[in-house]
N, C-alpha and C positions, 0 to 999 in steps of 0.2 A: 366467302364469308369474311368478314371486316374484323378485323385482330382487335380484340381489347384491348383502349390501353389501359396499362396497368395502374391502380391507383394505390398511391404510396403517402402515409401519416406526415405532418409538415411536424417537426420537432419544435418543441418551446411553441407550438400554434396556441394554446390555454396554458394560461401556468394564475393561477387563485391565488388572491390577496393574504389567503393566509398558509403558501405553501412553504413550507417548511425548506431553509436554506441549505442543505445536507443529508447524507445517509447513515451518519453515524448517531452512536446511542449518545444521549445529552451526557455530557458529563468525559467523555473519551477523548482524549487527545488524538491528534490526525497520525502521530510519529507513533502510537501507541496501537493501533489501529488495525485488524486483516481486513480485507475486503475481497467476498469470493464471486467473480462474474464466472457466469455461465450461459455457454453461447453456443447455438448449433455449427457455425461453419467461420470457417478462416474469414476475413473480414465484417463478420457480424459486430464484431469488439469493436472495431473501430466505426463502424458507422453507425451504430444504434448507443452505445455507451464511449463512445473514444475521449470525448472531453472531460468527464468521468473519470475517465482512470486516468488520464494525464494527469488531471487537479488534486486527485488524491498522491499519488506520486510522487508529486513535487509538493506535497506538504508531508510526504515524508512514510506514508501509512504504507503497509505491507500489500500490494494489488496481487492478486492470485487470478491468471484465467484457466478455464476448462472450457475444452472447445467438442461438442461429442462427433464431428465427424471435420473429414478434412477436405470438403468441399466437394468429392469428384465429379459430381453430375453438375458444374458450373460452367455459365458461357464464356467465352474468354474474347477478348474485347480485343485486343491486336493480333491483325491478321500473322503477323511470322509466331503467332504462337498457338493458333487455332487450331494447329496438326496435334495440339492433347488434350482436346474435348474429347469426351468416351465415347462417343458415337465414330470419329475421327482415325482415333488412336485404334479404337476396338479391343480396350483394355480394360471395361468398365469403370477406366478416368482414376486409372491407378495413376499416372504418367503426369497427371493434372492434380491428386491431391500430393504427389510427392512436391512439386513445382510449389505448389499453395502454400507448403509447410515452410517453406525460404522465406516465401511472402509474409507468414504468419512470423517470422522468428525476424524481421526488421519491420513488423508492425511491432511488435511488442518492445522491442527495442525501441521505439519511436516512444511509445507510451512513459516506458519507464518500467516496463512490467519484466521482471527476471525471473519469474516462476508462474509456467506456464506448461501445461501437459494435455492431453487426447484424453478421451473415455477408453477405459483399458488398457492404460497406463497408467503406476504409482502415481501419487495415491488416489488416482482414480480406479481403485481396481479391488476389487472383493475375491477372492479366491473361491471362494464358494459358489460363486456366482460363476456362472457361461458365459462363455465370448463367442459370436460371431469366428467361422474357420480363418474370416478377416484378421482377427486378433483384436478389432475394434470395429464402431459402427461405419456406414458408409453412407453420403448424400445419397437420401432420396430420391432424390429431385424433383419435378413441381410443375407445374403448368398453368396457364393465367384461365379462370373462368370468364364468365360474357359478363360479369358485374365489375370485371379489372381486380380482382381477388385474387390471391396466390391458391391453389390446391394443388391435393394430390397430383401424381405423374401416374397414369399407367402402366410403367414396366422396371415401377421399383422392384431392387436387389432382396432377394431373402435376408442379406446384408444390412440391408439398409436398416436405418435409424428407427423409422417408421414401423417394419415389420418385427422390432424387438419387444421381446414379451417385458410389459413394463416394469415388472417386478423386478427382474432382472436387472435391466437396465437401470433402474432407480438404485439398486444396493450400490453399483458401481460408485455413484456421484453420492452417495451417503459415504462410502468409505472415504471420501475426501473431503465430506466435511465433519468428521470426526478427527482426522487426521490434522486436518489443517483449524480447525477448530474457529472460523470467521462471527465477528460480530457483527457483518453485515453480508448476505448472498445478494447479489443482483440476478435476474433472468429476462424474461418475455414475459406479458402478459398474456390471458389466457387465448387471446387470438394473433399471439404472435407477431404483433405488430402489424403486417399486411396478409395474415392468411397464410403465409409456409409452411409445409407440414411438418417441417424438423424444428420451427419453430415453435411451435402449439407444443410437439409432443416433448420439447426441451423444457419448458415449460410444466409440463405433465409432470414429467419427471425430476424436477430441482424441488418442486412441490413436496412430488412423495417422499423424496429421498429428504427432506427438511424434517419430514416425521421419521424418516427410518431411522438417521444419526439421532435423536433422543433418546434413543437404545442402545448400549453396548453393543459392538459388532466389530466386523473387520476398519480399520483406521484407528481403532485406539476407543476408548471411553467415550460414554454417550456427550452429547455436545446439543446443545438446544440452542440454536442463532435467534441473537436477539431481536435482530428485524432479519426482514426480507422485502426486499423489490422489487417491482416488476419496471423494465423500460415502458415509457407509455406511449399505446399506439396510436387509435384513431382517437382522438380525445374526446371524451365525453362529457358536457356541461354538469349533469346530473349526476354523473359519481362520485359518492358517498366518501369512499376510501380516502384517507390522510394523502396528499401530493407532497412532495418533493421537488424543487426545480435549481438545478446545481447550473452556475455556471461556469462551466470547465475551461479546460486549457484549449486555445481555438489553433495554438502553432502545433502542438502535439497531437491534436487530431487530423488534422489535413497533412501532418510527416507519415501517418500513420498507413491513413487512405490512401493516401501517393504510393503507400509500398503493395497495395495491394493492384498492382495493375493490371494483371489480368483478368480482375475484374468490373473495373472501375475508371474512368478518368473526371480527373479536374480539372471545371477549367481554367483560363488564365490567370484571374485574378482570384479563384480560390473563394467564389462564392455561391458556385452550384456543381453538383457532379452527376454524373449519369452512369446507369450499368447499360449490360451488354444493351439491354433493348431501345439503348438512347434516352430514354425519358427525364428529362432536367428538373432535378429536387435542390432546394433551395439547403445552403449547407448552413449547418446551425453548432455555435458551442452551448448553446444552452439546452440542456435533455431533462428531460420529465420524469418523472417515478411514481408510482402506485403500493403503497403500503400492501403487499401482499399476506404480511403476516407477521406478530410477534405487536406488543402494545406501541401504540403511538405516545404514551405519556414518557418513554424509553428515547425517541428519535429528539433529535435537536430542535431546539424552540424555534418559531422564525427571527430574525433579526429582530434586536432591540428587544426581545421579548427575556430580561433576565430571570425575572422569575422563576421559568420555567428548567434555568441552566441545568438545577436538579432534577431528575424525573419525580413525579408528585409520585404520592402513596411508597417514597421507598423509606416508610420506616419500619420498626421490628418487626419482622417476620414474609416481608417481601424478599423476592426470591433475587442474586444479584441475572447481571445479563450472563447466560450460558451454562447458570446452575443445571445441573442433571436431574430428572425427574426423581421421586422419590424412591429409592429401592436400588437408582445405580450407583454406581462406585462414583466417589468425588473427584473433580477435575478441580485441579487449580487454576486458580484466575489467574491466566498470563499479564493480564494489564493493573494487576496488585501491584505496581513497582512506582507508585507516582512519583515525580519530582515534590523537593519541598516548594513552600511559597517561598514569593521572594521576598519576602521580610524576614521567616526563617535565613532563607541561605544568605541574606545579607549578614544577619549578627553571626551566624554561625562563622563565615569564612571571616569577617572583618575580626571579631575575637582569637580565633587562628592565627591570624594576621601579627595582631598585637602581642600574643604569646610567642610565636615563633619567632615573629622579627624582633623580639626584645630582646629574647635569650639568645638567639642568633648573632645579632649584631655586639652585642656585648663578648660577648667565645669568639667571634671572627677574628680577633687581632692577636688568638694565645699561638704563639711559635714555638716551637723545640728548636734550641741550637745545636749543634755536633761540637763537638772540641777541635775540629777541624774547618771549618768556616763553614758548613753547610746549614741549613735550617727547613725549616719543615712546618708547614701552615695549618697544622692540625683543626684548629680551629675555624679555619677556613672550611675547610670538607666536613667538618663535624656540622659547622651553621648550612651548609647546602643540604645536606641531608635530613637535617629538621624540617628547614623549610618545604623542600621537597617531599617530605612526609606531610606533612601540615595540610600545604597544597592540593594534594592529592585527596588527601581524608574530607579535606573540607567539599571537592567535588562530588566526588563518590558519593560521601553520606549526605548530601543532597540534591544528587542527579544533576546538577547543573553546573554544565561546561564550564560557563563564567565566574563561578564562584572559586576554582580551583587558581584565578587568575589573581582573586581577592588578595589570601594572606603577601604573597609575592610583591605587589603594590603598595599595604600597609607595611612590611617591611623597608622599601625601598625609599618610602616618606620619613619613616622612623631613622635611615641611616643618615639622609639627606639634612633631617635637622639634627641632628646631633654632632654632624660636619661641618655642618656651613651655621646652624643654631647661634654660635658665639667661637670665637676664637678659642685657640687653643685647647680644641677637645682631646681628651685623652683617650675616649672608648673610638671613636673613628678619625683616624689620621689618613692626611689624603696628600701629603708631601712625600715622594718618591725618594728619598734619598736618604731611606735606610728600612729593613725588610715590612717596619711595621707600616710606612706610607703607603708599601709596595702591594701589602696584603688590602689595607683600606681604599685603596683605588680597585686593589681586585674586585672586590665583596659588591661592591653598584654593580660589576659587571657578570657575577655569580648569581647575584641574587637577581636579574632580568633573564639569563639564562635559565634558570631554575624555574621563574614565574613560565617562561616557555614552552617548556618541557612538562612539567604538571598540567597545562594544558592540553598538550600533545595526552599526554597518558591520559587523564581524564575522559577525553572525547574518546578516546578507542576505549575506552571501558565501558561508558555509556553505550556506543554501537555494540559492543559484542554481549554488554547487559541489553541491550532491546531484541538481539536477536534469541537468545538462549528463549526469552522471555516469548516469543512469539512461536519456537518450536519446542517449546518445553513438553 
């Protein structure tokens, strides 16, 4: 009998005149942003969404993977490493998904992605809910039909992904997204992309458990995701469903796939790869989505399209993105923190500027003498600490790094004419040969230091305000 070959979706093969440039809800900043893929097996991340999560990453959003099994019943494509295939090994590919887990932790490394956990593990994990004597699910595994179709295996594990009662297994991945609380889930569509069955039934399950997290439960208060995804498979002319076509980071996907090599290779020039069974798929950073659920008037307009920036119908009494159904406990909106505009943060820091640096520079030159020749720049530390207050406020209270740099610069213009302005100034003297030249040559050099340093502080306010903010 003549082996199938296997027939596998060309990525970005259809992408619609009016598909939407993004997965985020219109209106959300990419730095403001979680985003939860969910994916049956080590390498699925990277080859079906990998340019995805790269591009989201390096614009800064929060990428979260959940992977429900760790590959074991995978072929492994170099021969010195064949010896821990499960048939091989006769471990049921214990030996190959620990191997995979290395593989998955410099895929994701690759990506950008630092949070990253299994089905039955925090916060993938309901207490209430049964585990596999595994502690987690187990690969399937699969077998090609005569149409080049992925399907079932017949001599899946009780283990397996497959054989878990769905209900079950759906609480798991709800309790991580209550936990993790994402305004965007990605997964599989409903045929998995080419037919696997840990695909389909991942799938099955990101589904139900998107209904089960609208209910209070294990992970924390109920959580309603604003959209959701599906990666798209065989592409279909005539579907209905809203598109997505993102194009992603093409160096962070193929860092990615490179780390999965036991199951995978690239080839030279990094424009087609093949799994175990050799079959050459054309490598793409452009990947496709399928509104699987939650309002399209919510998702990003396509390009050029501003009207749309705001989602229509959000006026009084529409619900925001992630509001809890009625009757749960309320969640606060972790993305309530916007930056100001930058017309705001301009007057606001330049006003700073002009108050701090007036008062500042005018106090920098007051000294205390000793009766003993010492003296003491009071004024000096007195004006760095204004400004350094100034600076800061000015960032903080409105989220922008650069504006913290503001007053520190209108200062420094302020001290500069009032030095060099006209001769013989009395508020900034800049002739070293006697304490108050000495302080007024300091003060240029206190106050670029000071603009430095509020920036410094600024920015780790900002990160450690986006973080609070995203695990709140």
């Amino acid at each position: 009998m003549t082996q199938p070959v296997p027939q596998y979706p060309e990525q970005g093969a259809l992408v619609r005149e009016d598909a939407l440039p993004g997965l985020l809800p219109a209106g959300l900043r990419p730095d403001d942003a979680r985003l939860l893929f969910v994916h049956a097996h080590p390498d699925d991340e990277s080859i079906a969404t990998g340019a995805t999560m790269g591009h989201y990453a390096l614009l800064g959003a929060q990428v979260v993977l959940l992977t429900m099994t760790r590959g074991e019943r995978g072929e492994v494509v170099p021969e010195p490493l064949r010896h821990l295939e499960a048939e091989r090994a006769g471990d049921g590919g214990t030996a190959l998904g620990l191997y995979r887990v290395g593989e998955l932790d410099d895929a994701a490394a690759a990506l950008g992605v630092t949070d990253r956990f299994f089905a039955g593990e925090p916060p993938a994990r309901d207490g209430s809910a049964e585990l596999p004597a595994t502690g987690g699910y187990t690969d399937s595994g699969m077998a090609w039909g005569a149409d080049g179709r992925a399907g079932p295996a017949e001599d899946s594990s009780p283990h397996s992904l497959t054989a878990a009662d769905p209900g079950t297994a759906a609480a798991h991945v709800a309790a991580a997204v209550r936990a993790l609380r994402p305004h965007v889930l990605v997964t599989y569509d409903d045929d998995g992309g080419y037919g696997h069955p840990d695909h389909v039934r991942t799938h099955e399950l990101a589904v139900r458990a998107v209904a089960l997290a609208a209910r209070p439960g294990a992970g924390g208060d109920a959580w309603s995701v604003p959209l959701v995804w599906a990666a798209e498979g065989e592409p279909r002319p005539g579907d209905p469903r809203p598109q997505a076509a993102v194009h992603g980071s093409a160096e962070r996907k193929r860092a990615a796939m490179a780390a999965h090599a036991t199951q995978l290779v690239l080839d030279a020039d990094g424009t087609r790869f093949a799994l175990s069974n050799g079959v050459w798929q054309p490598f793409s950073a452009l990947e496709t989505y399928r509104l699987l659920g939650g309002d399209r008037r919510r998702a990003e307009p396509p390009a050029g399209d501003a009207a749309a920036a705001a989602p229509p119908g959000a006026g009084p009494g529409a619900p925001e993105p992630g509001t809890p159904r009625a009757g749960s406990a309320a969640v606060p909106r972790r993305d309530a923190d916007p930056p100001a505009t930058v017309a705001s943060a301009v007057a606001t820091s330049v006003l700073a500027g002009l108050l701090g640096g007036s008062v500042a520079t005018v106090l920098h030159g007051s000294i205390w003498y000793s009766g003993t020749g010492w003296w003491l720049p009071w004024g000096l530390a007195f004006g760095a600490a204004l400004l350094l207050c100034l600076s800061v406020w000015a960032g903080t209270a409105t989220r922008r790094v650069w504006a913290a740099a503001v007053p520190g610069l209108v200062a420094y213009v302020l001290a500069w004419l009032l030095a060099r302005g006209r001769d013989g100034s009395a508020l900034v003297v800049t002739v070293p040969d006697a304490p108050i030249g000495v302080v007024g040559v300091a003060w240029f050099v206190v106050v670029l230091a000071t603009t430095l340093l509020s920036v410094l502080v600024t920015a780790r306010w900002v990160r450690t305000r986006r973080r609070e903010l995203r695990t709140a």
